[in-house]
N, C-alpha and C positions, 0 to 999 in steps of 0.2 A: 576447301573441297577441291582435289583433283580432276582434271576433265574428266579422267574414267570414271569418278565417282558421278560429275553431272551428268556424263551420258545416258548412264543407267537408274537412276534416279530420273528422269526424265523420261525414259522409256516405261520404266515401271509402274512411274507415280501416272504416265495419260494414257497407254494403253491397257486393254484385257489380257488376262493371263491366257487367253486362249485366242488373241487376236495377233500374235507374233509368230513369226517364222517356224523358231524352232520349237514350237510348242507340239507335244506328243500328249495324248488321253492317256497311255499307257506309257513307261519306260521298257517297254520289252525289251532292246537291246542289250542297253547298261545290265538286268535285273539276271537276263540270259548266261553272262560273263561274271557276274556277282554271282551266282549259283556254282559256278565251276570253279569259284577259289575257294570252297569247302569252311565257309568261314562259322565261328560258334554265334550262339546269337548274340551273347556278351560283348562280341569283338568290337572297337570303335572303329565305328565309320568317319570318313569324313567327304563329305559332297561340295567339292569346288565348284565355286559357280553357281550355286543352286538355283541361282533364279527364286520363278515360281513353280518350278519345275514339282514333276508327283512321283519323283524317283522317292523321296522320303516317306511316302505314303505307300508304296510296295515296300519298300523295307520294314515299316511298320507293321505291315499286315504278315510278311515273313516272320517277324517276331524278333526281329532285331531291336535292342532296346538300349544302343549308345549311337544315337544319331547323330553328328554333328553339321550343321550348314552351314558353310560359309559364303558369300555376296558380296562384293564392293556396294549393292544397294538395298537399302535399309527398307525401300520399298518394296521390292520384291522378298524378301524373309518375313515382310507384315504380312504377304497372301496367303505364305506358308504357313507361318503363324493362325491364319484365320484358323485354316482348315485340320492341321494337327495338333495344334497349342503347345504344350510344356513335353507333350511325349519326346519332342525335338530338340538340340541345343543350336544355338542361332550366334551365329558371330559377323557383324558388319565390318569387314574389310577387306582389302587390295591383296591378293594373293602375293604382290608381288614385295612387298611391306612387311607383309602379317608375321609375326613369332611365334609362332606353335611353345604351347606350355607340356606339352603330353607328345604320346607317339600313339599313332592309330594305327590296325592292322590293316584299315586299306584307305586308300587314297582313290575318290571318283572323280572325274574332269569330263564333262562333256562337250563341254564348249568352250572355257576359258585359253588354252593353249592354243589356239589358231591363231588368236587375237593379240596374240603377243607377236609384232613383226619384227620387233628389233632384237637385236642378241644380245644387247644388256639386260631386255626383260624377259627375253628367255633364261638366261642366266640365272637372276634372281629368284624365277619361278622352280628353277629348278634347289635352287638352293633353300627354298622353303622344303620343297619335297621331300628334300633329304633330311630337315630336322625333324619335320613332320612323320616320314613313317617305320614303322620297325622294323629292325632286320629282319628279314625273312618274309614281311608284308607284303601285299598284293596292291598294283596302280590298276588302275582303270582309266585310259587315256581317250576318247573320240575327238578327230578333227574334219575340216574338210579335207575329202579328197584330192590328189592334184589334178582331175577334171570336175570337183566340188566349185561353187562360184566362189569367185573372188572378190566379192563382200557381204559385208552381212551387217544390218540398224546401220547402212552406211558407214562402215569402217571398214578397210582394207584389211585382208586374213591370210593368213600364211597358209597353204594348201600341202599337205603331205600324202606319199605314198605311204605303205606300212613299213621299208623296209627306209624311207629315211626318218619316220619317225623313231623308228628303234633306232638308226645310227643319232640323232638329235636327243633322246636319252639317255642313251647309252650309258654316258660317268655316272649315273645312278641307280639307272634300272635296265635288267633284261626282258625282252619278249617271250612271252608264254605261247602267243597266239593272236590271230588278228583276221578281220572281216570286214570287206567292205557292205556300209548298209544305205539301202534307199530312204531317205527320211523323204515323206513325204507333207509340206505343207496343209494349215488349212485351207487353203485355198488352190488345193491342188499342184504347186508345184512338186516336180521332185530335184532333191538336194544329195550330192553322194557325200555320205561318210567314211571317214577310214576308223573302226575300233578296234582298239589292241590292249590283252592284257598281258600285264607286266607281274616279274616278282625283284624283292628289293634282295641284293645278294646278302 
């Protein structure tokens, strides 16, 4: 098991899914910029990082019916798991690893990409990207801001503007559109985001 895997595992397996940071009741944001790539409900999804996130649970209820989640922890897709069961597909591994068998029309990231500080694993991340989604496909990227904090479950995060995140994707994806958003914690803090939707040329 890689450290990323025990961190998160670790996280997952002793905290509530609604006792962490980036925990949202709704995905309004991501669900917001998912609406505006016009997508069929056929289309495959695929939600990087999912956590235990309930992004997969408005997609659901949109009528989307090719979900795919992926997680470095196997714990956090069992909460998912609890609550949607087989409507879901569930895959436990490292984005930075994993070989996509298929090409999905969009690609979501809420969080994984900040977390990547080094530019071998950005690299890699991206190089998944590209087998992972079809031409013409839609990314879905959120990071922190670069006045977002500088770390997060204690790990140091790479902070972007919108306009250097599109230059940092760039060799694979153009910018559609981008916004910054207030995430506010349970516990009342607030966290800035940068979300930007992408298309694959």
């Amino acid at each position: 098991m890689t450290d990323r895997e025990k961190h998160w595992q670790g996280i997952y397996g002793s905290k509530a899914a609604d006792a962490v940071s980036w925990y949202e009741r709704e995905a309004t944001a991501s669900l917001a910029m998912i609406d505006a790539c016009g997508l069929r409900r056929d289309d495959a999804i695929l939600d990087v990082g999912a956590g235990a996130s309930v992004l997969a649970d408005g997609l659901l209820a949109r009528g989307f019916s090719d979900v795919t989640l992926l997680d470095v922890s196997e714990a956090a897709l069992a909460i998912t798991r609890a609550r949607v069961g087989e409507r879901a597909k569930y895959i436990a591994a490292d984005v930075t690893t994993w070989k996509p068998d298929r090409k999905y029309a969009l690609w979501h990231d809420r969080a994984v990409f900040h977390f990547l500080t080094e530019e071998n694993s950005r690299a890699k991340y991206k190089e998944t990207l590209a087998a992972a989604l079809r031409e013409g496909g839609h990314a879905i990227v959120a990071t922190f801001a670069d006045d977002g904090p500088e770390k997060c479950s204690g790990l140091a995060v790479a902070r972007y503007s919108a306009e250097q995140l599109a230059t940092e994707l760039a060799p694979v994806l153009e910018m559609v559109e981008s916004k910054r958003v207030v995430h506010v914690t349970p516990w009342g803090a607030e966290q800035r985001f940068v979300y930007a939707r992408f298309r694959r040329p």
